[in-house]
C-alpha positions as CSV (number, residue, x, y, z in Angstrom):
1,X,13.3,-44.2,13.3
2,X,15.9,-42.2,15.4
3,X,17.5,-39.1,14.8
4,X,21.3,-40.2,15.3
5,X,22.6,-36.6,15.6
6,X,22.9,-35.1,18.9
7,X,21.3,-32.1,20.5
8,X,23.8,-29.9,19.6
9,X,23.8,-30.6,16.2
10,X,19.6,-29.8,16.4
11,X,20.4,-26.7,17.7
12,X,23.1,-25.7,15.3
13,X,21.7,-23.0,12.7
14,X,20.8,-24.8,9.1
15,X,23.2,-22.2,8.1
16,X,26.4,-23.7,9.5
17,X,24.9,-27.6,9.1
18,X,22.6,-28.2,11.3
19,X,19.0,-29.0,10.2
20,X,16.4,-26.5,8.8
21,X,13.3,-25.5,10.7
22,X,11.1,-26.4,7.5
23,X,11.9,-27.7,4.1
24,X,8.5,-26.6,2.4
25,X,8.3,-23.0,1.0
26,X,5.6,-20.8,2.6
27,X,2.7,-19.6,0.7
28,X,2.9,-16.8,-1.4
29,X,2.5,-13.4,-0.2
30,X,-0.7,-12.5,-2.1
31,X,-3.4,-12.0,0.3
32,X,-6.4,-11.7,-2.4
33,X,-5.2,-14.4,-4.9
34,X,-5.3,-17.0,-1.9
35,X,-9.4,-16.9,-1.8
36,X,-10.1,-16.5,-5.6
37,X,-12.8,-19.4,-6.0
38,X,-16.4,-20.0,-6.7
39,X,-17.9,-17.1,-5.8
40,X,-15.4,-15.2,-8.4
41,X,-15.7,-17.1,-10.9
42,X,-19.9,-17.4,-10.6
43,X,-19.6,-13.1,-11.3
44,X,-17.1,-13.3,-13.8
45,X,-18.8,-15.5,-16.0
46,X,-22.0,-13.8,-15.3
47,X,-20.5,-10.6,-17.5
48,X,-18.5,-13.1,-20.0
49,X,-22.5,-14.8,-20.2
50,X,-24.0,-11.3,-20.7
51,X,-21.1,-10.2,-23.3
52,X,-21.2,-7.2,-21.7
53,X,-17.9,-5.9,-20.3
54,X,-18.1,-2.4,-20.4
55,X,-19.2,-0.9,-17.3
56,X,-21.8,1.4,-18.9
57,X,-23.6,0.0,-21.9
58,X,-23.3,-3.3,-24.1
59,X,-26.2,-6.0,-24.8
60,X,-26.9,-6.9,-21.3
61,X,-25.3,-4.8,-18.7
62,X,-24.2,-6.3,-15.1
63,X,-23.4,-3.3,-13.2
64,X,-20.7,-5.3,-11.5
65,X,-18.7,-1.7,-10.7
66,X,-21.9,-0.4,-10.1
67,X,-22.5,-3.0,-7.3
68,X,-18.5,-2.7,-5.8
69,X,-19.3,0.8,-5.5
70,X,-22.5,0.8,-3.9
71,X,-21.2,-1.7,-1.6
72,X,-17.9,-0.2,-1.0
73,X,-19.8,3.2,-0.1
74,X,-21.8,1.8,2.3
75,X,-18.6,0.1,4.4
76,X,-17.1,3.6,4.6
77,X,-19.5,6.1,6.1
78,X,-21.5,6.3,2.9
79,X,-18.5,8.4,1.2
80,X,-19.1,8.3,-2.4
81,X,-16.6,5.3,-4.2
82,X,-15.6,5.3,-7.9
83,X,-13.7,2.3,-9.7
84,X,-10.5,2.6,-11.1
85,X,-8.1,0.9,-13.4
86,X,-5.1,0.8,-10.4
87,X,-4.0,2.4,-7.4
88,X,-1.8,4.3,-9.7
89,X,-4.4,6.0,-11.8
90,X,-6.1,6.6,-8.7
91,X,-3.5,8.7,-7.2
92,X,-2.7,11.0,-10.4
93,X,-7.1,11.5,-10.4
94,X,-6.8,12.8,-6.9
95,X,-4.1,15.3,-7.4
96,X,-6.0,16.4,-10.5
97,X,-9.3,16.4,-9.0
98,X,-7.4,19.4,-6.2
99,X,-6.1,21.0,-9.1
100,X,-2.6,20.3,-7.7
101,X,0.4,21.4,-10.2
102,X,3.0,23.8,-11.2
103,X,4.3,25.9,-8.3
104,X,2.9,23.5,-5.8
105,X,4.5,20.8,-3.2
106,X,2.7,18.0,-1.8
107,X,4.2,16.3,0.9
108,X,4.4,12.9,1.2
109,X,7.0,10.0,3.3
110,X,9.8,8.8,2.3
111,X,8.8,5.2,2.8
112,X,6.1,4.5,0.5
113,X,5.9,3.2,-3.4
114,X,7.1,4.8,-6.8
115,X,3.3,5.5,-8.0
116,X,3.3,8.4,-5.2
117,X,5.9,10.6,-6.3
118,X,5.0,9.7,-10.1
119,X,1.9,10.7,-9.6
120,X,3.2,14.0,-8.1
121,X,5.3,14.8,-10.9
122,X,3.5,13.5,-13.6
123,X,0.8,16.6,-12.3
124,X,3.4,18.6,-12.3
125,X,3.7,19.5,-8.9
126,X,7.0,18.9,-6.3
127,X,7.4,16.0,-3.9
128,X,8.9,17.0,-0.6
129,X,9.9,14.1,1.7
130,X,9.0,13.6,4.8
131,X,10.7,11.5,7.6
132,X,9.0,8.7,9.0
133,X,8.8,7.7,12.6
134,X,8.7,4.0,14.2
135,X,5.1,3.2,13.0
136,X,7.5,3.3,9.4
137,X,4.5,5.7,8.5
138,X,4.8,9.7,8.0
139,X,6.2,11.3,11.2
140,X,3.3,14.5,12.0
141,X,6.5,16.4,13.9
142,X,8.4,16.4,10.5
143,X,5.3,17.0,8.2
144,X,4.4,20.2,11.0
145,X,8.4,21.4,9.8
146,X,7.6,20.7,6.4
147,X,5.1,22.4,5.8
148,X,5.3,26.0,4.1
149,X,3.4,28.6,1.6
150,X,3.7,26.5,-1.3
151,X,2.3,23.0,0.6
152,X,-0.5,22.4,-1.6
153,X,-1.7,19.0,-0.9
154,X,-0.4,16.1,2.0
155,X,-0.2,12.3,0.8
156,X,-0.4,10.0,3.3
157,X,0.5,6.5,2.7
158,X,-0.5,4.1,5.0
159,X,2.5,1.6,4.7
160,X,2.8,-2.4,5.1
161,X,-1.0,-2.9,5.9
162,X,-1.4,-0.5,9.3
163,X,-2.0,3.2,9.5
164,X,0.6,5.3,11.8
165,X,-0.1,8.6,13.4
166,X,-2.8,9.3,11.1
167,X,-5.5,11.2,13.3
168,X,-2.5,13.4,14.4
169,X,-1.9,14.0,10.6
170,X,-4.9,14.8,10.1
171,X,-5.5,17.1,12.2
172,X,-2.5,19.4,11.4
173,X,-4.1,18.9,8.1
174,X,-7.3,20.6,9.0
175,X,-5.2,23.1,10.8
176,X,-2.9,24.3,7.7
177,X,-6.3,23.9,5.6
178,X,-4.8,21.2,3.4
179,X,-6.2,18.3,1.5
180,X,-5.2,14.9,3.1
181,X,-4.8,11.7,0.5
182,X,-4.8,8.7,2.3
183,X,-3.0,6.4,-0.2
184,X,-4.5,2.8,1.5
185,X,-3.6,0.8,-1.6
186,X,-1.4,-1.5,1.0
187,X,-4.0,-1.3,4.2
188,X,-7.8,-1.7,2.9
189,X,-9.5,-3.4,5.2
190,X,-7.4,-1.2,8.3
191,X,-8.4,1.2,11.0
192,X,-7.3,3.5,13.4
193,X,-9.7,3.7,16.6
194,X,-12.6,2.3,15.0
195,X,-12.3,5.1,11.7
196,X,-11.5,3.0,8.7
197,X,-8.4,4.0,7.0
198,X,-9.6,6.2,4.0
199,X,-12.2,8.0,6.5
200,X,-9.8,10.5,7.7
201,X,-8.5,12.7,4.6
202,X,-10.6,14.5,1.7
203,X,-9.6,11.7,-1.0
204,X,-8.1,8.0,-0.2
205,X,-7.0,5.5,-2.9
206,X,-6.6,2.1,-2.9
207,X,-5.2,-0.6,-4.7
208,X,-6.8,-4.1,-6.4
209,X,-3.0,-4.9,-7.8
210,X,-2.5,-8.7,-7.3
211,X,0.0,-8.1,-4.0
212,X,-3.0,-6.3,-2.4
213,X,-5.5,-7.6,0.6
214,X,-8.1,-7.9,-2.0
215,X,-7.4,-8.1,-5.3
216,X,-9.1,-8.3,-9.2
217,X,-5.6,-8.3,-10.6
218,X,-5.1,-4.8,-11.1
219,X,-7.3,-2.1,-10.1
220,X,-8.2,0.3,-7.4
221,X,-10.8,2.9,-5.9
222,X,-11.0,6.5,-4.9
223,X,-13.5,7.5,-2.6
224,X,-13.8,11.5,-1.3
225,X,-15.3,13.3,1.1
226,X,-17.2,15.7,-0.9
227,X,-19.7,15.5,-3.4
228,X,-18.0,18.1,-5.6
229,X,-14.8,17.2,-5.4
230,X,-16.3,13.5,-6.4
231,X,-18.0,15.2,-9.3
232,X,-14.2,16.2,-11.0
233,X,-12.8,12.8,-9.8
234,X,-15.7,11.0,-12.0
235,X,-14.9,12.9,-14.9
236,X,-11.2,12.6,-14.6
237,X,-10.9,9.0,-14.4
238,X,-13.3,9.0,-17.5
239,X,-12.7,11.3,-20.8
240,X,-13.3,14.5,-18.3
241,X,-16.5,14.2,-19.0
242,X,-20.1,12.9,-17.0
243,X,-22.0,10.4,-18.0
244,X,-25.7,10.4,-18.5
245,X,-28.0,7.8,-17.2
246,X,-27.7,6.1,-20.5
247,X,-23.7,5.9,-20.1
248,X,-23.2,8.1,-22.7
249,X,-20.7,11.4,-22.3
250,X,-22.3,14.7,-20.8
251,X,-20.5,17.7,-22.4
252,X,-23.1,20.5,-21.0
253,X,-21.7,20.9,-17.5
254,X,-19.0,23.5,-17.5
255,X,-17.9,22.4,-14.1
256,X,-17.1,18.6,-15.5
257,X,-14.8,19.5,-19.2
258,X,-11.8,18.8,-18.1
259,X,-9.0,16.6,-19.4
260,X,-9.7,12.6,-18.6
261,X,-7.3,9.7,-18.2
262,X,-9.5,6.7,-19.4
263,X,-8.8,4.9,-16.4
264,X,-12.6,3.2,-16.2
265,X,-12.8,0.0,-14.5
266,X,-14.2,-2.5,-16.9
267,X,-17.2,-5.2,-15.5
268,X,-14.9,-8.2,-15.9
269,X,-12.3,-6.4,-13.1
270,X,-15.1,-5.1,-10.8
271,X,-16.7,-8.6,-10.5
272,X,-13.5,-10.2,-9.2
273,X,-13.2,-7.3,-7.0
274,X,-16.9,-7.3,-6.2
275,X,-16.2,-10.9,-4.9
276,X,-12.9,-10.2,-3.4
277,X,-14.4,-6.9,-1.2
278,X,-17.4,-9.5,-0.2
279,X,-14.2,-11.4,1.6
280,X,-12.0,-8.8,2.4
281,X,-12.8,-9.0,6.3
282,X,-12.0,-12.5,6.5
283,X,-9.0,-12.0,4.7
284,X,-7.5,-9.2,7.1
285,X,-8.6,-11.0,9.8
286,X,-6.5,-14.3,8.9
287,X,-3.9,-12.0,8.2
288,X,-3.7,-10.1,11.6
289,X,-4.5,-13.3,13.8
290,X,-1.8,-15.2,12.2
291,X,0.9,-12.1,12.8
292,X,0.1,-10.8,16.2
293,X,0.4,-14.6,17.3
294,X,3.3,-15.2,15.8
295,X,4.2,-11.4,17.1
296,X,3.3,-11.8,20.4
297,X,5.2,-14.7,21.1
298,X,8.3,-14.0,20.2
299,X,7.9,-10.2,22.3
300,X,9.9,-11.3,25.1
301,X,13.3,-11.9,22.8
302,X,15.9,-9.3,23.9
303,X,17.8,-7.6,20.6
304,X,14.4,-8.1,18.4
305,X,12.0,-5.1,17.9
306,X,9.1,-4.3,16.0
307,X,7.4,-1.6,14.1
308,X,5.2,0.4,16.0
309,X,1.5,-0.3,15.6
310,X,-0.6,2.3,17.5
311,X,-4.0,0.2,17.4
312,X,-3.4,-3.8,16.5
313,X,-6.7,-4.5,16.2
314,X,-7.1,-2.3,12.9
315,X,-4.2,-3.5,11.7
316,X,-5.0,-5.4,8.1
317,X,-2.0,-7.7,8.7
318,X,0.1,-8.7,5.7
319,X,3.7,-7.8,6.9
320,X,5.8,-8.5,10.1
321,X,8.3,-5.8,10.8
322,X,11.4,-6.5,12.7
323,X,13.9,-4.2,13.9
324,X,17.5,-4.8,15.1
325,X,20.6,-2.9,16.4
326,X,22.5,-2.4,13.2
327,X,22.8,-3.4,9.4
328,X,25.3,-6.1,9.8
329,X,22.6,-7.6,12.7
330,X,19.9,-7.4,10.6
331,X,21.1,-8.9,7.8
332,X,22.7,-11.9,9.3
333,X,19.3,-12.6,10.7
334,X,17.9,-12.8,7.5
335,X,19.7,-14.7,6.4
336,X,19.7,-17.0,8.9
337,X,15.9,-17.0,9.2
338,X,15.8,-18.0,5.4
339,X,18.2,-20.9,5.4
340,X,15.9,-21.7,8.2
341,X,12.8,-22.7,5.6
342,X,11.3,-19.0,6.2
343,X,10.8,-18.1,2.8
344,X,8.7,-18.7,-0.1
345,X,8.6,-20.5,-3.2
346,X,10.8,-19.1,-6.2
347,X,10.1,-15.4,-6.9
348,X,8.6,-14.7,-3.8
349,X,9.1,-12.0,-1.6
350,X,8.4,-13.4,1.7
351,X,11.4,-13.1,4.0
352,X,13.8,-9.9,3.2
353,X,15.9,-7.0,4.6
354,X,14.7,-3.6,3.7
355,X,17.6,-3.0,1.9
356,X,16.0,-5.9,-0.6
357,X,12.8,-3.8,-0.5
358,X,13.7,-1.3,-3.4
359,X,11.7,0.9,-4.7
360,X,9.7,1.6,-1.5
361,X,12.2,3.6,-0.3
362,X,12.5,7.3,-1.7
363,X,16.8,6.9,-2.2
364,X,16.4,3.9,-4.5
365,X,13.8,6.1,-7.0
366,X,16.6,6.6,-9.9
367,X,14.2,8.9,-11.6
368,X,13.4,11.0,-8.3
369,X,16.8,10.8,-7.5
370,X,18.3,12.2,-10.6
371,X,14.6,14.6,-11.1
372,X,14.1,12.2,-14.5
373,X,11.5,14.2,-16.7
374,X,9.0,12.5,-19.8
375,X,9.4,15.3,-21.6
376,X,12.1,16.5,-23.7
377,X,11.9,20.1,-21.9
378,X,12.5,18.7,-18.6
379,X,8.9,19.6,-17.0
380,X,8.0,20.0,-14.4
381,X,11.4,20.3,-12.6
382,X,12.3,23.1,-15.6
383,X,9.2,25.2,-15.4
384,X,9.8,28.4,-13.8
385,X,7.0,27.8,-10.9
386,X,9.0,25.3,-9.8
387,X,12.5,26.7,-9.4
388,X,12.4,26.4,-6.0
389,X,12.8,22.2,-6.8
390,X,16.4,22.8,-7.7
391,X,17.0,23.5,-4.2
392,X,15.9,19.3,-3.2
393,X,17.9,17.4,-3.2
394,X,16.2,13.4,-2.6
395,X,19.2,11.8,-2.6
396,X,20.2,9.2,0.7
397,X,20.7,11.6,3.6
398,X,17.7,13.3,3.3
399,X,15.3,11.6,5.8
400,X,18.0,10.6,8.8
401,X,15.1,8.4,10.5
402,X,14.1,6.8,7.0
403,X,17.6,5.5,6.1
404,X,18.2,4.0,9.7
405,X,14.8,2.0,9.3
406,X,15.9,0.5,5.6
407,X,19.6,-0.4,7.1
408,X,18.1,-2.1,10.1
409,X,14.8,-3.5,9.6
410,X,13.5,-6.6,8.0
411,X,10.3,-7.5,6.7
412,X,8.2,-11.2,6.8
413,X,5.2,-11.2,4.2
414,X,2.1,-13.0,6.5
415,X,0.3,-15.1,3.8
416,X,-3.9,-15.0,4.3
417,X,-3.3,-18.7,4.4
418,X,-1.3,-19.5,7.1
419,X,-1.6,-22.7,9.1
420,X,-1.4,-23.0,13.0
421,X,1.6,-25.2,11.6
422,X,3.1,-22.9,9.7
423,X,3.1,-19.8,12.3
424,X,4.6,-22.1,14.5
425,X,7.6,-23.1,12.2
426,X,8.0,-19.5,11.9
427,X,8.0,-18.6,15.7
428,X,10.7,-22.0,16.3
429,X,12.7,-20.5,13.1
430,X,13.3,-16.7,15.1
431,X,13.5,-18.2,18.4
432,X,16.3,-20.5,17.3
433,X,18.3,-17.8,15.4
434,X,17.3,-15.8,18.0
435,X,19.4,-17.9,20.1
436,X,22.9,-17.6,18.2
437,X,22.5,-13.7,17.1
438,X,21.2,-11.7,19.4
């Protein structure tokens, strides 16, 4: 049958009338959760099976962590790799594990996620924000500025699935003789150059949280460059203790009594992630085929820009960044591109502004903001090492490059499932908006 309504009407944005690009939702932004199947559930029930959950004793042990770690160690240069409960808990180990706290600063973007600065504070330590640059990663001219005699420790976070600048960063690292976190909880599976991302700093984290390229539903790793500094990071995710070969606490080593989090990762978590790290190449590589496609074809559209991404092919893939002359632009697209079919199913995050993105950007942290304390005594901003924190001030203005990215920048979640069908409903969506706004 016919479509009655002329070519103008075709052309007119679903917004204002005319017909929408695509009436199905896309798939939900949850790279991981996409390519749970047999081989998860075969592990899983292997440890229910065994009744042995616990990662280091019970009836019939299945050294599922034990096997994630092995194998993670041997994908990145053989560092040692210990399970963790989340990204999150992973982040708070590695601060504690450089003896990072009162009187100290640790540097870290102001694009990034509320775990980083929490981790900072909860350790007692001072954030101070850097800017960002166009890679929307941490900008090495700003961090050089930054830094000062009571830098302690630089936390990299390696935003929206790619890594920025981060050899640079590194290196002025090594030349201020500071630790370097890489915080990959949003890019495992990246690189820069042929390094995986994780393989440049002294410590990276990562994160299994269910919005992550692999995922066991929550938790994470941390994986160091040095065998002592591994040693602490053990015994602080544990009781701050080591474990003998039996599993049971070591007290005897003076070097490892220290004050643990209980942040193990049980059996049941590390074979779903065991199965999930066994796919994460495939995953990342859906991911970044299906957005440098989609990327590349709509490069030639003048008003539309992208986030810089200094090496594509290590790019993990699970966002599309887009960039436009002002607020008012950017949001009007979105819009647009939405009415258009380009979003997901209800409660999904798939097609947004920046300004939607909340609590990735350091202004929207209420309890940074306003230097919010757990305590009734106000630590750490009231203890006297840290006077020097009255002086910050984190509210909007702080970063200039940071706020013009979240007013004019938009973000497209790439599901790890993505048809040939579906990339091309969402090339036809920008072109056609494309067409009326810019």
């Amino acid at each position: 049958m016919s479509d009655s309504r002329t070519d103008g009407q075709q052309d007119q944005l679903a917004l204002h009338g005319g017909p929408s690009v695509r009436s199905a939702p896309l798939p939900w932004e949850l790279p991981g959760a996409h390519w749970i199947g047999k081989e998860e559930q075969a592990l899983v029930s292997q440890v229910l099976s065994a009744q042995s959950p616990f990662r280091f004793y019970g009836p019939d042990p299945q050294h599922m962590v034990d096997r994630l770690e092995q194998e993670w160690s041997a994908a990145f240069d053989n560092r040692p790799a210990l399970a963790v409960s989340s990204g999150t808990a992973a982040l708070s180990i590695a601060l504690s594990a450089l003896s990072v706290g009162p009187g100290d600063e640790v540097l870290v973007g102001g694009y990034m996620w509320i775990s980083c600065v929490s981790a900072i504070i909860r350790c007692g330590a001072i954030p101070r924000l850097v800017d960002v640059d166009d890679t929307f990663c941490m900008d090495p001219e700003d961090l050089a500025r930054k830094i000062n005699s009571r830098s302690r420790a630089i936390l990299l976070v390696h935003m929206s699935g790619a890594p920025g600048h981060v050899q640079q960063i590194a290196e002025i690292a090594r030349a201020n003789g500071l630790p370097l976190i890489e915080d990959c909880a949003q890019a495992a599976g990246s690189s820069a150059m042929g390094t995986r991302a994780g393989c440049f700093g002294d410590i990276a984290t990562f994160s299994f949280q269910l919005n992550k390229n692999m995922t066991s539903g929550d938790g994470g790793m941390v994986m160091c460059r040095d065998a002592d500094l591994f040693r602490r990071v053990t015994a602080l995710h544990d009781l701050g203790y080591a474990r003998t070969a039996e599993g049971r606490l070591d007290t005897s080593d003076p070097d490892c009594q220290l004050w643990g989090v209980g942040a193990r990762m049980s059996d049941l978590t590390g074979a779903l992630a065991l199965a999930q790290f066994r796919k994460l190449e495939r995953i990342t590589g859906h991911m970044r085929s299906s957005k440098w496609r989609i990327r590349q074809a709509l490069s030639d559209i003048p008003g539309l820009g992208f986030r810089t991404v200094p090496d594509p092919e290590g790019d993990s893939g699970p966002f599309l960044i887009t960039t436009y002359a002002d607020a008012a632009t950017c949001a009007a697209f979105t819009e647009a591109l939405r009415a258009e079919g380009i979003r997901g199913p209800e409660g999904s995050l798939a097609c947004l502004t920046m300004q939607d993105w909340g609590l990735h950007w350091y202004f929207n942290i209420s309890s940074l903001t306003g230097k919010r304390s757990n305590s009734r005594d106000g630590f750490p901003w009231s203890h006297p090492a840290n006077s020097f924190g009255a002086q910050i001030d984190y509210g909007r203005g702080a970063l200039p490059r940071c706020d013009d990215l979240h007013d004019r920048a938009a973000l497209l979640t790439i599901a790890s499932c993505l048809t040939r069908a579906d990339e091309d409903d969402i090339i036809a969506a920008f072109r056609k908006v494309a067409a009326h706004l810019l």
